[in-house]
C-alpha positions as CSV (number, residue, x, y, z in Angstrom):
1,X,-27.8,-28.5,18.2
2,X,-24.6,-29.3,16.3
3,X,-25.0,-26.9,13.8
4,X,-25.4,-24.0,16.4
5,X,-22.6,-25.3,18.7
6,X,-20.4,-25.1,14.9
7,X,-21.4,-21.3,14.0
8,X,-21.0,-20.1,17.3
9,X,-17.0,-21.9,17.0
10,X,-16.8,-20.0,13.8
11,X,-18.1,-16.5,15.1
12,X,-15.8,-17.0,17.8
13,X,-12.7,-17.8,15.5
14,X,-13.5,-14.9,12.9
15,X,-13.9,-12.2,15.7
16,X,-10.4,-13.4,17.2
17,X,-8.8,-13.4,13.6
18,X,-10.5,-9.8,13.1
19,X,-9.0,-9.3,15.9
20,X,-5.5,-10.1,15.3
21,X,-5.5,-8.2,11.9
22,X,-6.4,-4.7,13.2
23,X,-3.9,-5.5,16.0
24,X,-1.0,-6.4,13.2
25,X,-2.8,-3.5,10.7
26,X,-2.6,-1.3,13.8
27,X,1.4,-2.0,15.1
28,X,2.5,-2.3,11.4
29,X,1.0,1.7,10.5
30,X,2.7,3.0,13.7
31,X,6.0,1.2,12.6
32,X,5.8,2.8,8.8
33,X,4.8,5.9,10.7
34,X,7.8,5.8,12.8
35,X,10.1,4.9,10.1
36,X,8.4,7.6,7.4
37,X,7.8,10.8,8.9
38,X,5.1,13.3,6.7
39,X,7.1,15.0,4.2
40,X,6.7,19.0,5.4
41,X,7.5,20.0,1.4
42,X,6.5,17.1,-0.8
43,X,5.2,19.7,-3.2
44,X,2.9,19.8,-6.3
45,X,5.7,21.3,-8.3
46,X,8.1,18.6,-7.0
47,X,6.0,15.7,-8.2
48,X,5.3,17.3,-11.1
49,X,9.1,17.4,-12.0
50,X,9.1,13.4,-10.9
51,X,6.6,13.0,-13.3
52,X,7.8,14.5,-15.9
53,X,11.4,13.0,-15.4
54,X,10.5,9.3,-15.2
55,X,7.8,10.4,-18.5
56,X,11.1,11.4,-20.2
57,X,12.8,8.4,-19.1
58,X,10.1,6.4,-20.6
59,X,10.0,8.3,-23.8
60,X,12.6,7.5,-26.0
61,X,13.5,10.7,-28.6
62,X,13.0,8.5,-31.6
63,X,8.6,8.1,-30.3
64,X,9.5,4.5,-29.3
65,X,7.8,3.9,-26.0
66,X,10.6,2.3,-24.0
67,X,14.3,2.9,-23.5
68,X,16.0,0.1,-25.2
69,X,13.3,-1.5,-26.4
70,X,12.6,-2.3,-30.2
């Protein structure tokens, strides 16, 4: 009888911290949402130049791999 009186307080305390996670998961997307509105023109050709941009930054002209680094 204990042990079924236990796993039933555990059920119950893992279904209420389920729960409380979607709820947080669920406030804390519409926040970002709210605060980072889809990008209309975030465009292939536009990552492709921030790619290749922070690639040049990270390739040094003398084939070393990092700026500064030696």
């Amino acid at each position: 009888p204990q042990q079924t009186d236990l796993s039933g307080h555990f059920q119950r305390q893992t279904t209420r911290l389920l729960e409380h996670l979607n709820h947080v998961q669920d406030i804390w997307s519409q926040d970002y949402q709210a605060h980072h509105p889809p990008q209309q023109s975030a465009s292939d050709d536009e990552m492709d130049r921030e790619i290749d941009a922070t690639f040049d930054y990270c390739t040094a002209p003398d084939g070393s791999s990092a700026p500064g680094g030696q």
